[in-house]
C-alpha positions in Angstrom: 15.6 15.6 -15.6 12.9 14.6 -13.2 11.8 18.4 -12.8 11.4 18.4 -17.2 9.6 15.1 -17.5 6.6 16.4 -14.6 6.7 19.8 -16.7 6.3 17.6 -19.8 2.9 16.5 -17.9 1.6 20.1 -17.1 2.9 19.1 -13.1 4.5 22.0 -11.3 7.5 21.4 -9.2 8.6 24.4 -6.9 11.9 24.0 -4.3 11.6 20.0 -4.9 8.2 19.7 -3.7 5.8 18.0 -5.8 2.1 19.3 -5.8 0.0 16.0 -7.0 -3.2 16.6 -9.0 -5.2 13.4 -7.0 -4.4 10.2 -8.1 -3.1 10.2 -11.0 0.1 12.4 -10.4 1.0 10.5 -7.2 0.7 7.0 -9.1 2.6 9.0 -11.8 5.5 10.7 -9.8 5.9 6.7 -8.6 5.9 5.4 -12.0 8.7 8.3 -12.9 10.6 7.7 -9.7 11.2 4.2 -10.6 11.0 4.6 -14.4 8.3 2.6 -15.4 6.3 2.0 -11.8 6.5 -0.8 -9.1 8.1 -3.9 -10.3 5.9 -6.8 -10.7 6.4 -9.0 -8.7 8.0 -7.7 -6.1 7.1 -6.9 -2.3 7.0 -3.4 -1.0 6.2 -1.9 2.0 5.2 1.5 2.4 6.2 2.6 6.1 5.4 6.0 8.6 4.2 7.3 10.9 0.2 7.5 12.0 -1.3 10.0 9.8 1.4 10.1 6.9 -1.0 8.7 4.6 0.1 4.6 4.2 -3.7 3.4 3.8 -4.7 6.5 1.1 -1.3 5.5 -0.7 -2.0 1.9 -0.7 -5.9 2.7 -1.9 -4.5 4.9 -4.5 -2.7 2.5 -6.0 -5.5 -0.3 -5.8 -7.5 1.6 -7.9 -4.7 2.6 -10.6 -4.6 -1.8 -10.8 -8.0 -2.0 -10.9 -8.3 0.2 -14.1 -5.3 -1.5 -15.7 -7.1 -5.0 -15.6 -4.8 -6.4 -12.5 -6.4 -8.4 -9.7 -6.2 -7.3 -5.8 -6.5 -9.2 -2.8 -6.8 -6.8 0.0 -6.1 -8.2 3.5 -7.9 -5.7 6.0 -6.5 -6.2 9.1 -6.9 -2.7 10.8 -10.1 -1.5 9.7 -13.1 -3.2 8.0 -13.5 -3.6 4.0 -16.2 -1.2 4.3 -13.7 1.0 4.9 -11.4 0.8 2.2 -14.7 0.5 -0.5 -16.2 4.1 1.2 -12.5 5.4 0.6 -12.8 4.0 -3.2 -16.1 5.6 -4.0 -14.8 8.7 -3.0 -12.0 8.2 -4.9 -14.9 7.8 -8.1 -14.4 4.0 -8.1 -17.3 1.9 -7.8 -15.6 -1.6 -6.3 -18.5 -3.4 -6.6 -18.5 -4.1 -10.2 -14.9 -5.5 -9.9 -16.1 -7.6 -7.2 -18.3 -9.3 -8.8 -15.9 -10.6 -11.6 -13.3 -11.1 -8.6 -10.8 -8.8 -9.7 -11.2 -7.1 -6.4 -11.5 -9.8 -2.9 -11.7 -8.2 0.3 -10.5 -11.1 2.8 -11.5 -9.8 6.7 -9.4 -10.1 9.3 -10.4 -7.5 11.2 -14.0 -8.0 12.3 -13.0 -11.0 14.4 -11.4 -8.8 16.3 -14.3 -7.3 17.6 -16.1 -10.6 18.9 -18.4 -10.2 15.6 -19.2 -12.7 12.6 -17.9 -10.9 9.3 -20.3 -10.8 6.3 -17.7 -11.2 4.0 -17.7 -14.0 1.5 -13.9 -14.3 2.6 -13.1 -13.9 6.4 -10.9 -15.7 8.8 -10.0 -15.2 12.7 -6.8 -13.5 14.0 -4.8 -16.9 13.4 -2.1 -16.3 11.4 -2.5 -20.1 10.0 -5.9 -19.7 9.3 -5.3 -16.1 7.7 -2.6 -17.4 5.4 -5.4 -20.6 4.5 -8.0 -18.0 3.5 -5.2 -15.9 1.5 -4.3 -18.4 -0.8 -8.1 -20.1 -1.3 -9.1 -16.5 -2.3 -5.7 -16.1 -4.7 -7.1 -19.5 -6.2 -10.3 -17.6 -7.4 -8.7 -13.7 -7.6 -8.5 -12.5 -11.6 -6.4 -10.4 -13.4 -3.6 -9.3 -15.6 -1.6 -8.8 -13.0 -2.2 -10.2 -9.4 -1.5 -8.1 -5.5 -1.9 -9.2 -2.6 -2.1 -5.9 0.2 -1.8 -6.6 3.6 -3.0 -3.4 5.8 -1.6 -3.2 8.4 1.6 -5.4 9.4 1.7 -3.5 12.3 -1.2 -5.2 13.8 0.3 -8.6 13.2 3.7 -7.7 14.8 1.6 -6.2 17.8 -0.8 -8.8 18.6 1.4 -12.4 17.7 4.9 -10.7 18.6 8.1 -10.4 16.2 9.0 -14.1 16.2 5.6 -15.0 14.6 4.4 -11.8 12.8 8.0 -12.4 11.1 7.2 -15.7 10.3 4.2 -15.1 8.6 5.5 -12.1 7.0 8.1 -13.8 5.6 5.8 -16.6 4.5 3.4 -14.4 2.6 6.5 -12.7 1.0 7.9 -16.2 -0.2 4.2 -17.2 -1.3 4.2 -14.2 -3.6 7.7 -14.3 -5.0 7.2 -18.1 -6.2 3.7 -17.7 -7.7 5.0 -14.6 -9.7 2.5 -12.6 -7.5 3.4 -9.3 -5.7 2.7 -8.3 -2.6 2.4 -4.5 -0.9 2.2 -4.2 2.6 1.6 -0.9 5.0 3.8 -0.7 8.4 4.1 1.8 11.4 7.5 1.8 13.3 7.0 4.0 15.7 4.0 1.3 16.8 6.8 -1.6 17.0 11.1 -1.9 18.1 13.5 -0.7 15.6 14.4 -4.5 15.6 11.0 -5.1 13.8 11.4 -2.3 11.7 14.9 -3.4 10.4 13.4 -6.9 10.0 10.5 -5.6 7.6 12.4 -4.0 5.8 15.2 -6.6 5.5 12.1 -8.7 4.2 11.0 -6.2 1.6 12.2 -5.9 -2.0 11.6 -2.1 -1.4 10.5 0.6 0.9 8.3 3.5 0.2 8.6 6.0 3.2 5.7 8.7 4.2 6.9 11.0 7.2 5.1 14.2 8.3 6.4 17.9 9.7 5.1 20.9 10.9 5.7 23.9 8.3 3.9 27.1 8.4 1.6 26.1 10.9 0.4 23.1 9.2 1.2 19.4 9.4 3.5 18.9 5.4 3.7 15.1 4.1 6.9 13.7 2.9 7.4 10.6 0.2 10.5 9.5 -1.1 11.6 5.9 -2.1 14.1 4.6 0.0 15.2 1.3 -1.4 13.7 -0.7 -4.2 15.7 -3.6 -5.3 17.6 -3.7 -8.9 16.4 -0.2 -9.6 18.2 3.0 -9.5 16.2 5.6 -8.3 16.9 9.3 -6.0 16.0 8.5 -2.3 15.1 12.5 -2.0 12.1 13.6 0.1 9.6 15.4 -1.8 6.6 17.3 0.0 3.1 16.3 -1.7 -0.6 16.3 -0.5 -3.5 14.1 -1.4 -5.6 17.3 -2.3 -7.7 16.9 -5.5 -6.3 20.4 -7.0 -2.5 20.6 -7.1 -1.4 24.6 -6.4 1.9 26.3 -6.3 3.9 26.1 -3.0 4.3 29.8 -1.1 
């Protein structure tokens, strides 16, 4: 059924491996998966290894909200917002003019790290206190349809504050979320942290989006597959994919 509703969108599916056409047919093999897309609200985490692809994924599907009207709070915790705003131009999104209605706030948590003063209109230091503060002044003035709150990476918070309090605030944000009606998406690297942690996340989580990478033919495949998501029925099958702009047929 799966295999007839992608060829029913001109997407060619060979051996179970799914050849995505950019964006678009990744956000759509996600909406299919699930029938209908991420719930809202609902707090997901998209886990794997370094490399598999989390902060692409995530970006991706920032800028499918975007153009559907939805707000986004981005927490950059492992890389600047410049970052993810070079990665959205190249994508052929321009996140300036959603910034300035405040559909799109970038809150920085990562230049701190450094020893720097961020230029964003919305930063904070590695405190976990003063990073939840600065989430929930800049939810206060985020708009849109629908509201997220991303959080890349978790991993950094479980590194540098240690399970008991990355947990803590994990857990915090999640409950935040879930009461405002508000959802949240978060990226995570287990092999970075204890299976304990890992088990934890997830245990925190609603659902799980998985990425995982393998060496075929001489070249490094990606994997996706959707490993829990709460209330929903859906196939927890792997199916290979790439982030290329031009799907092709698999040899």
């Amino acid at each position: 059924m799966l295999q007839e509703k992608y060829l029913a969108k001109g997407i060619e599916l060979w051996h179970t491996t799914i050849h995505l056409h950019f964006q678009e047919l990744l956000i759509y093999w996600i909406r299919s998966s699930l029938r209908g897309g991420l719930p809202y609200p609902s707090c997901v985490v998209v886990l794997g290894p370094t490399g598999s692809g989390k902060t692409t994924l995530i970006s991706k599907i920032m800028i499918h909200r975007l153009k559907r009207g939805d707000g986004i709070l981005f927490v950059c915790m492992n890389a600047p917002p410049s970052d993810t705003r070079d990665r959205s131009r190249i994508e052929g999104l321009d996140p300036k003019q959603f910034e300035e209605k405040s559909a799109l706030i970038f809150v920085d948590s990562y230049t701190a790290r450094s020893g720097f003063q961020s230029q964003e209109r919305y930063s904070t230091t590695t405190n976990l206190s003063d990073i939840s503060i600065m989430i929930s002044k800049a939810l206060d003035d985020l708009k849109g349809i629908n509201k997220f709150v991303i959080l890349d990476s978790i991993t950094v918070l479980l590194e540098e504050r240690g399970l008991s309090q990355g947990m803590r605030f994990i857990r915090t944000i999640a409950a935040k979320t879930r009461i405002t009606g508000i959802s949240l998406l978060a990226s995570f690297t287990p092999e970075a942290i204890s299976p304990a942690a890992t088990a934890l996340v997830q245990e925190a989580m609603d659902g799980i989006i998985e990425l995982k990478m393998q060496e075929s033919r001489g070249k490094l495949v990606r994997f996706i597959r959707i490993l829990r998501m709460t209330k929903l029925k859906h196939s927890t099958e792997w199916y290979e994919f790439s982030f290329q702009q031009h799907y092709h047929k698999a040899i």
